[in-house]
N, C-alpha and C positions, 0 to 999 in steps of 0.2 A: 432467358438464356439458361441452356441447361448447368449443372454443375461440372462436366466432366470437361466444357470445352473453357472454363473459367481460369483464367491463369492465378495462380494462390497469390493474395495479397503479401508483399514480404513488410514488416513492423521491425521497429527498435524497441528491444524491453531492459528496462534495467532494471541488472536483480544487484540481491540488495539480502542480508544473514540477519537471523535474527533467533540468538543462542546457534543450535547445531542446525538451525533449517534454514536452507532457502526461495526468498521469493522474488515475485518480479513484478513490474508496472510497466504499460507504457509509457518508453520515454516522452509522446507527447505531450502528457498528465504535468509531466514534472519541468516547474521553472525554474529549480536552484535548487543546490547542494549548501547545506551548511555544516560548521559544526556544532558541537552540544553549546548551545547557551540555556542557561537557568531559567525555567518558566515561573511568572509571576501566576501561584494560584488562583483558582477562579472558585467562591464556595458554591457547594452544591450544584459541583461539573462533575458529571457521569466521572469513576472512576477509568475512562481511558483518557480523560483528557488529563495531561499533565500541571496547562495552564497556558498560559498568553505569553510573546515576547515580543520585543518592537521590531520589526522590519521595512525599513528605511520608511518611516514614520507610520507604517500601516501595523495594526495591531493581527497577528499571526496566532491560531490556535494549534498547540501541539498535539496530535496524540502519539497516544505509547503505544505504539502500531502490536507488540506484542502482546500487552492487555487487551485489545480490542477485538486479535485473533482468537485469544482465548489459552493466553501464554502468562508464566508468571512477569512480575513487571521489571521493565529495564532500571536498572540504576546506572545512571549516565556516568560516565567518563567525560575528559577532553579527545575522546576516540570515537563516539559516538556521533552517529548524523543525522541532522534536521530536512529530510528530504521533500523541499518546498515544493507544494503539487497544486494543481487546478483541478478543481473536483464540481463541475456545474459553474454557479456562476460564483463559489465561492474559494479561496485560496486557505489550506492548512500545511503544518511542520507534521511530518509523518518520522518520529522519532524511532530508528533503525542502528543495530549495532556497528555495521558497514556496509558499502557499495561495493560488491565488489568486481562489476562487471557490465558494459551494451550489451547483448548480444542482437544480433539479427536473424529472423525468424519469421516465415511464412506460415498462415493458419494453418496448413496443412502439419505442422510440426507439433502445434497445441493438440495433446489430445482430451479429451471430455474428463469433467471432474467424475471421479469413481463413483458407483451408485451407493459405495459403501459410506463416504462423507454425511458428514449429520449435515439436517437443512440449514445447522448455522452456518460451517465449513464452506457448502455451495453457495452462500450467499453473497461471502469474501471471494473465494477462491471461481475463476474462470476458467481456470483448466490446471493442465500437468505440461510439463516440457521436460523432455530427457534431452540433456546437452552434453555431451563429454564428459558420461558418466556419473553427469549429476542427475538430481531431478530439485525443478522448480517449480511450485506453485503459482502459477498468472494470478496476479490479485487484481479486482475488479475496484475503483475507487468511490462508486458509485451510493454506495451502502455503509461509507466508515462512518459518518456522520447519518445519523436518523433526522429524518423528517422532523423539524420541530409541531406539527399538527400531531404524529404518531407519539410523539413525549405528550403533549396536551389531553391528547386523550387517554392516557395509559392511567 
């Protein structure tokens, strides 16, 4: 089928501040909102992972979604949020300053990440969305966590 006669897919993203920027996820990615709970360190976890915490008895890996984009690191608050996501067959806390927003959004609204973005940027970031005079970065959840075969070999 061609593209033009395709009616745009519409999606729920929820974006989400981290310092003065923001970004977004599908909401289907995400199974719970929490707030900041204290992660129990883990040694010699890549410096975005913050650490572990219990969630309803399953053990939850945090990362500091800001370190991982290539941001200095959060120091949590009771204001901060643990946004519990499904990424493959694995569940992580995507630790974010706030939610502050669903919005609903057809592909046709995302546009292409900039050719100017480094290959790290596009490897996170799945597009741009300009929404009432914001702009938000589509984060892809695909890539926060690395291959443990890709650590093995490095």
């Amino acid at each position: 089928m061609s593209d033009h006669l395709r009616t745009p897919q519409t999606r729920e993203l929820i974006a989400f501040r981290l310092g003065a920027q923001e970004f977004c996820v599908d909401i289907m990615s995400v199974r719970d909102l929490r707030g900041w709970t204290p992660a129990t360190s883990l040694p010699h976890a890549p410096n975005y992972v913050r650490g572990v915490i219990n969630l309803r008895g399953s053990v939850l890996p945090i990362v500091d979604l800001a370190v991982r984009l290539g941001f200095p690191a959060t120091e949590p608050t009771a204001r901060h949020v643990i946004i519990v996501a499904q990424v493959g067959d694995k569940v992580l806390g995507l630790l974010v300053d706030a939610v502050s927003d669903i919005l609903t959004v057809t592909d046709t609204d995302i546009q292409p990440t900039p050719d100017v973005a480094s290959e790290l940027a596009r490897t996170f970031v799945n597009g741009v969305l300009a929404v009432q005079g914001r702009m938000l970065s589509v984060i892809g959840l695909d890539n926060i966590l690395p291959e443990p075969t890709m650590r093995e070999a490095a």
